[in-house]
Residue frames relative to the residue before (quaternion, step in Angstrom):
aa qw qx qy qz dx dy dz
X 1.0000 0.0000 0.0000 0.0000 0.00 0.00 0.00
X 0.6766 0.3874 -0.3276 0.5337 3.69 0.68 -0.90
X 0.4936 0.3997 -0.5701 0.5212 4.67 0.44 -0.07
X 0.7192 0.4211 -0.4118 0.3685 4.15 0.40 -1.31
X 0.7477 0.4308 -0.3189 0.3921 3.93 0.89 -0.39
X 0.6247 0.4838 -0.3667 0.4912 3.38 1.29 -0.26
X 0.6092 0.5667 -0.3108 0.4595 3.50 1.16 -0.27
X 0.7015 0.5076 -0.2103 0.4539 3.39 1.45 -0.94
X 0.5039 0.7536 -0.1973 0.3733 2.86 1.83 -0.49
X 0.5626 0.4617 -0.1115 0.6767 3.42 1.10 -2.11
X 0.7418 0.4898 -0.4168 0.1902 4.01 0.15 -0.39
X 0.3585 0.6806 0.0138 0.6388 2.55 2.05 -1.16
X 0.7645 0.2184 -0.2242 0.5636 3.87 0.29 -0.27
X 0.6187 0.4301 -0.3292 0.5692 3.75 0.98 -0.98
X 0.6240 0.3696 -0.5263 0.4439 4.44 0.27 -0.25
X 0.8571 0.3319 -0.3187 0.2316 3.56 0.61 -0.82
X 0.4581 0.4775 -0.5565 0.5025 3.60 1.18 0.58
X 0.6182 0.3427 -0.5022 0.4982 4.06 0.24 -0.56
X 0.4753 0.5194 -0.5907 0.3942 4.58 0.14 0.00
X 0.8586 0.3588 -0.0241 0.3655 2.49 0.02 -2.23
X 0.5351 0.6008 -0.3787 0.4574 4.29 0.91 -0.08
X 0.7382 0.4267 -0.2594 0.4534 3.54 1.62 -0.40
X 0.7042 0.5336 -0.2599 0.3897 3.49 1.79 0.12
X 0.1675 0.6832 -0.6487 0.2905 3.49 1.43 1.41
X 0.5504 -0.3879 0.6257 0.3938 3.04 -1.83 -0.25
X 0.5981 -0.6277 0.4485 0.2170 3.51 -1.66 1.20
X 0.7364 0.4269 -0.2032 0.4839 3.51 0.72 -0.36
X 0.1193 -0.7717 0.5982 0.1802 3.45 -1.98 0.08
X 0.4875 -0.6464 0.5095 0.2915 3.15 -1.22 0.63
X 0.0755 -0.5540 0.8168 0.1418 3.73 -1.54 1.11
X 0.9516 0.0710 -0.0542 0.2940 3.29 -0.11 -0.45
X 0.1353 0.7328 -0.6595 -0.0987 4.26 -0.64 -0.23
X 0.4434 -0.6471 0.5193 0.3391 3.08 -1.40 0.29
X 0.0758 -0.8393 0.5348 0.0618 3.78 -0.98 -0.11
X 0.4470 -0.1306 -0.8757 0.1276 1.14 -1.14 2.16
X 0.5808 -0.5866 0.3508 0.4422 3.88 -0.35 0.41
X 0.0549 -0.8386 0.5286 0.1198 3.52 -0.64 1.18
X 0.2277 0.7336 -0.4746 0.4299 3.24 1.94 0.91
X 0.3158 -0.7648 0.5565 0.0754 3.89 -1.27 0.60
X 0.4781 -0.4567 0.6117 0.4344 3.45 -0.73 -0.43
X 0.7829 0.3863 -0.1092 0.4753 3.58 0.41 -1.14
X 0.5518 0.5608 -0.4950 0.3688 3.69 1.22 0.19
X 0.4972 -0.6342 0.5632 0.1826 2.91 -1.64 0.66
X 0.0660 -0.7260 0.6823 0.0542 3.96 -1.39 0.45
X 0.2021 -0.5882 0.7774 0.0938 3.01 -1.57 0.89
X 0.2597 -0.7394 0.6200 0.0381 3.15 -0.92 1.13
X 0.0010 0.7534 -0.6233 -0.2093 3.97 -0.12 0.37
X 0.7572 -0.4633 0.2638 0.3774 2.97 -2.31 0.38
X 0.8454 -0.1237 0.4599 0.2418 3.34 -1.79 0.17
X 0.2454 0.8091 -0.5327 0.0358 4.30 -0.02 0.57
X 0.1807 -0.8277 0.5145 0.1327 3.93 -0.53 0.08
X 0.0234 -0.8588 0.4845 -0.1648 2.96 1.68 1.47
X 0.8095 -0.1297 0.0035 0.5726 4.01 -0.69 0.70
X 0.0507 0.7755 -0.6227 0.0916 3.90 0.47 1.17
X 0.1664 -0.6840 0.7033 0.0992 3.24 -1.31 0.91
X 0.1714 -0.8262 0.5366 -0.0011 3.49 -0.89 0.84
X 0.6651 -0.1583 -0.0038 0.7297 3.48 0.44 1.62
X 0.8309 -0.2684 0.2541 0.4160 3.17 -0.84 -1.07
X 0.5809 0.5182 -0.2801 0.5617 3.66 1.68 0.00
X 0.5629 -0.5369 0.5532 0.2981 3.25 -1.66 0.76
X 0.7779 -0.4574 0.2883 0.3201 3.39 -1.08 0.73
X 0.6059 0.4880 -0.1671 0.6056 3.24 1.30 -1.99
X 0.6886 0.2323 -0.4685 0.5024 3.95 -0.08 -0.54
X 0.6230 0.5016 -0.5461 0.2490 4.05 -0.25 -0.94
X 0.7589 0.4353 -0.2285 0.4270 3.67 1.29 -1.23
X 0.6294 0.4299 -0.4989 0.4124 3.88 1.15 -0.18
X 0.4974 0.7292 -0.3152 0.3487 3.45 0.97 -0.13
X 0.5474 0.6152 -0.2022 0.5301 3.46 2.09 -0.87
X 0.4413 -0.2251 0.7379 0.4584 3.92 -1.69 -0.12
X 0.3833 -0.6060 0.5915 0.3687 2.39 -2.00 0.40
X 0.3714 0.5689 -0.5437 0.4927 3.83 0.79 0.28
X 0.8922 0.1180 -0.3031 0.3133 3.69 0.20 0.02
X 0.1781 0.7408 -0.5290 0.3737 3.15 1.88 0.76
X 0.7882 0.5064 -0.0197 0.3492 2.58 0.49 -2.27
X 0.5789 0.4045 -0.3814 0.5965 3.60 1.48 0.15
X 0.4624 0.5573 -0.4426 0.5289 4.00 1.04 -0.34
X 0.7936 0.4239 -0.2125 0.3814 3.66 0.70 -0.58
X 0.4818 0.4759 -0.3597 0.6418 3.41 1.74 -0.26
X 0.6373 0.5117 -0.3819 0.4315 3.81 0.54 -1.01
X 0.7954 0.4056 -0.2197 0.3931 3.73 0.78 -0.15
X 0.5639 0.2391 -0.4421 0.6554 3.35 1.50 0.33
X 0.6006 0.3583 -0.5949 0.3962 3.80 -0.03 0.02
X 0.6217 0.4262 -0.5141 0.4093 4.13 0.65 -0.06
X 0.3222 0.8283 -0.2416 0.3895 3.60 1.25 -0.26
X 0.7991 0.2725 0.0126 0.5358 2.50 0.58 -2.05
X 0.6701 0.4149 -0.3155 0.5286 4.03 0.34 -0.66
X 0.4458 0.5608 -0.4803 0.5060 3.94 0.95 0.11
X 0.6250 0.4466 -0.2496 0.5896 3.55 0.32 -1.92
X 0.5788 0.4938 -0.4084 0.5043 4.67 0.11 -1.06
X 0.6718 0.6131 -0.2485 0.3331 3.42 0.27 -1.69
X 0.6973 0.4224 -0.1074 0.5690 3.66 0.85 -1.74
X 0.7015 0.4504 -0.2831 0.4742 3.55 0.38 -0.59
X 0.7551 0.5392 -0.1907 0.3205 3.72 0.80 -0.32
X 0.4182 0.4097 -0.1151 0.8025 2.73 2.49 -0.74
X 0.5253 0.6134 -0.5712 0.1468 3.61 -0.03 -0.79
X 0.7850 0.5636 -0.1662 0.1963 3.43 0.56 -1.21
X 0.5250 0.0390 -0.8287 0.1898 2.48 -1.32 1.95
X 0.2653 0.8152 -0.4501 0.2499 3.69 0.88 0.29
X 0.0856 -0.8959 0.3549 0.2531 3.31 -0.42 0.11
X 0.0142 -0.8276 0.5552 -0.0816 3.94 0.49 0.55
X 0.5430 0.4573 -0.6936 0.1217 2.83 -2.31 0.79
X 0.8323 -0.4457 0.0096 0.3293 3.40 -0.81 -0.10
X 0.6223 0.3179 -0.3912 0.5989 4.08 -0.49 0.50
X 0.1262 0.7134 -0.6838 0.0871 4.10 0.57 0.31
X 0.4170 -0.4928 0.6800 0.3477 3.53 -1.90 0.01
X 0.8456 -0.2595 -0.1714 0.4339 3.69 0.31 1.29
X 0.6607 -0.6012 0.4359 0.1094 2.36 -1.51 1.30
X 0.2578 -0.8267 0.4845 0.1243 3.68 -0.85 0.67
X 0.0673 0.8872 -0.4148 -0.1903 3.98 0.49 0.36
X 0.1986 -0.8520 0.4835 0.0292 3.48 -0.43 0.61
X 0.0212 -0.7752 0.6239 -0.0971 3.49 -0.23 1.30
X 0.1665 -0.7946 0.5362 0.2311 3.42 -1.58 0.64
X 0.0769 -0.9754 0.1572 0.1340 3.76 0.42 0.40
X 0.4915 0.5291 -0.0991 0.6846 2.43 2.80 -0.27
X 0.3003 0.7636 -0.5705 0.0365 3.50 -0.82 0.43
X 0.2454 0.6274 -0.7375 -0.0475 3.64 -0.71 0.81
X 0.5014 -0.7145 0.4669 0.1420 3.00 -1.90 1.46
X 0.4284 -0.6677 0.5124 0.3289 3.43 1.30 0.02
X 0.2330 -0.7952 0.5478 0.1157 3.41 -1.73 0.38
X 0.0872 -0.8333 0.5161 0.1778 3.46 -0.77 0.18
X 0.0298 0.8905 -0.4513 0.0492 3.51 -0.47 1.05
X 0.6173 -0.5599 0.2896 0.4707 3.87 1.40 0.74
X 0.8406 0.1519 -0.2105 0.4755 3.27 0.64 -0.56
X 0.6609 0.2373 -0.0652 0.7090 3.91 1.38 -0.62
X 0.1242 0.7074 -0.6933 0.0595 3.49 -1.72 0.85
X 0.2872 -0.8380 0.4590 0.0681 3.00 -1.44 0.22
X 0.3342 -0.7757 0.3589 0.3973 3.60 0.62 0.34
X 0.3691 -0.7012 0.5069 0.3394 3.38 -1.24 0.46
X 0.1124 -0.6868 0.7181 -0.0027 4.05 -1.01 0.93
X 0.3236 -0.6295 0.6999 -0.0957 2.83 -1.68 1.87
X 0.2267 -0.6073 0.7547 0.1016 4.10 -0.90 0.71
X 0.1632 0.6476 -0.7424 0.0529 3.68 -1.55 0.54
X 0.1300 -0.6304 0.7630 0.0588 3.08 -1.11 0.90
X 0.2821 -0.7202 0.6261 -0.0988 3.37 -1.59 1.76
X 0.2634 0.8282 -0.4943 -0.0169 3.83 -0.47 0.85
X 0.3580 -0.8396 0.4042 0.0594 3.35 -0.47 1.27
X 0.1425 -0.7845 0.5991 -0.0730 3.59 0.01 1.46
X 0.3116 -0.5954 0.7145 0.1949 2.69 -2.03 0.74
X 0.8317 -0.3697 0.2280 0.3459 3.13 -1.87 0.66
X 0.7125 0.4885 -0.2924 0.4101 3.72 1.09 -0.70
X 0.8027 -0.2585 0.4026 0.3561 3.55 1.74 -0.69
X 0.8729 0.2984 -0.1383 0.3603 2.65 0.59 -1.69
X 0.4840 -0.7268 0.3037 0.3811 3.80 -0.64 0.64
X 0.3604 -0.6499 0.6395 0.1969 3.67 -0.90 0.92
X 0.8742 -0.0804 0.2125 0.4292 3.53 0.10 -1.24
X 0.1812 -0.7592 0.6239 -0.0406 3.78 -1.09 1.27
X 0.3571 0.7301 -0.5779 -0.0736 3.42 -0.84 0.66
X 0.3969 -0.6270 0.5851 0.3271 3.82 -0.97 0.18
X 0.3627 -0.7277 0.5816 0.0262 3.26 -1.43 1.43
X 0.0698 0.7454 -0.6614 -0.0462 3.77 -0.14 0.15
X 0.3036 0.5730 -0.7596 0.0501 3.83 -1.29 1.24
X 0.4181 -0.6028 0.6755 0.0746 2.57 -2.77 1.05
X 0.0830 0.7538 -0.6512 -0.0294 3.52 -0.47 0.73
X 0.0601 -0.7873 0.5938 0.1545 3.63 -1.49 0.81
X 0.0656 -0.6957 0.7071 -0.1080 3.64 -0.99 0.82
X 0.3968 -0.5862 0.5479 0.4458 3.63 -1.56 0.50
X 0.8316 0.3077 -0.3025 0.3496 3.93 0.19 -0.04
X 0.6901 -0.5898 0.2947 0.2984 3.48 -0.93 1.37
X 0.5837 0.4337 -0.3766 0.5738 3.90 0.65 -0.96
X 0.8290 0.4280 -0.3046 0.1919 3.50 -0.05 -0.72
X 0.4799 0.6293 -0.3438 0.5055 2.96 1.89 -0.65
X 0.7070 0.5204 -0.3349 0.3423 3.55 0.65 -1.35
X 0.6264 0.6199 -0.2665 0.3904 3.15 1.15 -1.72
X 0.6486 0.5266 -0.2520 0.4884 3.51 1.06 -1.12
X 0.6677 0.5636 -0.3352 0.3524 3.40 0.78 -0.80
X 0.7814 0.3345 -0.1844 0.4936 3.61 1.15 -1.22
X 0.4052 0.5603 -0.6289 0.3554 3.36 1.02 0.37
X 0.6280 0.6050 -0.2468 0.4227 3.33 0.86 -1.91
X 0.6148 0.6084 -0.2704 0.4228 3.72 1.23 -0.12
X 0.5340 0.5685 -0.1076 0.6165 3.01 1.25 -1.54
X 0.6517 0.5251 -0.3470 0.4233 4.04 0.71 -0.78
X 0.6526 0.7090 -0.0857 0.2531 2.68 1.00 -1.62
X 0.6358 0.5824 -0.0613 0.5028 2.96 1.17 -2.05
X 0.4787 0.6326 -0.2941 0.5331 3.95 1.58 -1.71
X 0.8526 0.4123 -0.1087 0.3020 2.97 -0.21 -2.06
X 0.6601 0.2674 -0.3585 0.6036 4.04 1.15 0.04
X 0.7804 0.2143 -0.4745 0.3462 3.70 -0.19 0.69
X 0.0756 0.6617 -0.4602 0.5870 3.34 1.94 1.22
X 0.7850 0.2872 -0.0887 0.5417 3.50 0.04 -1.51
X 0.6838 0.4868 -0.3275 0.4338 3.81 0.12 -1.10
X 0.6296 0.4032 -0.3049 0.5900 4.17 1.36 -0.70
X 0.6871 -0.4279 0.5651 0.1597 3.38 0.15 -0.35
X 0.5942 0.7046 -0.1838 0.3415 3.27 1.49 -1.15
C-alpha cells in the first residue's frame, strides 16, 4: 500500500506542474520604461504584422521559400499576410478597453522573426510556434516598452496552425498592455 501511495503521489505532483507550467503569460520583457508614461486613456496604433529578417526553423526565409514550387512559394506568401491578418483579429478582440487606431500616443511595432510551422503526420505532430518581438514608442521614437511573444498553435493543417498561432499573438500583445495599464 505505501509503493501504491508514493507512486500516486509523484503522479499527482508530475499532472500538476505539466497544468500549471502552461499558465505563464506568453511573452517577455527586454525592456519597460520607468515610470510608465503609458495611461489608461492612451491611445496605440498598432501597425501591420512585418517578417523583417524571418528565420524559418532553421532557414532564412529566402532559402525556406526557394526550396518551395512555386505554387507553394507563392502560398508561403499568402500564409504570411493571412498571419498578418489574424494578429491585427487577435489585437482587436482583446483590445477592449484599450483604445487604438490611427495617430495613437504610441505606436506599437510588431515584427515576426521566428516561425516553425510544425507538422502533422497521423501518427507524430508538432505544433506550429510564432516569435514576435513588440516595441512600443512614443510619439518622439523613443522606445517605452519591448516584449517578445512566443505562440504554439496545433491543427492537422499548416495555414491553420500558423493562422492560429498569430491570432493567439495578437491576444497576447492585448493582454500585456491590459496588464502594463492597469486595465
Amino acid at each position: 500500500m505505501g509503493i501504491l501511495r508514493t507512486v500516486g503521489m509523484y503522479v499527482l505532483v508530475l499532472a500538476t506542474a505539466l497544468v500549471l507550467g502552461g499558465c505563464g503569460v506568453p511573452w517577455n520583457v527586454v525592456s519597460q520604461a520607468a515610470p510608465n508614461p503609458m495611461q489608461p486613456q492612451s491611445k496605440f496604433t498598432v501597425q501591420k504584422l512585418s517578417f523583417e529578417n524571418l528565420q524559418v526553423g532553421e532557414k532564412s526565409d529566402k532559402q525556406y521559400a526557394g526550396e518551395k514550387e512555386d505554387k507553394t512559394a507563392n502560398a508561403w506568401e499568402g500564409d504570411k499576410v493571412e498571419m498578418s491578418e489574424a494578429f491585427a483579429h487577435g489585437f482587436t478582440e482583446d483590445q477592449a478597453p484599450l483604445q487604438a487606431g490611427d495617430n495613437g500616443d504610441f505606436v506599437v511595432q510588431v515584427n515576426c522573426g521566428f516561425i516553425e510551422p510544425g507538422f502533422y503526420a497521423y501518427v507524430a505532430s508538432a505544433p506550429a510556434e510564432i516569435h514576435v518581438r513588440a516595441k512600443i514608442m512614443d510619439k518622439t521614437g523613443k522606445l517605452v516598452d519591448e516584449i517578445e511573444i512566443v505562440t504554439r498553435s496545433s491543427d492537422m493543417a499548416k495555414r491553420t496552425r500558423l493562422r492560429n498561432a498569430a491570432r493567439l499573438g495578437g491576444e497576447a500583445l492585448a493582454k500585456y498592455l491590459h496588464k502594463r495599464l492597469g486595465l
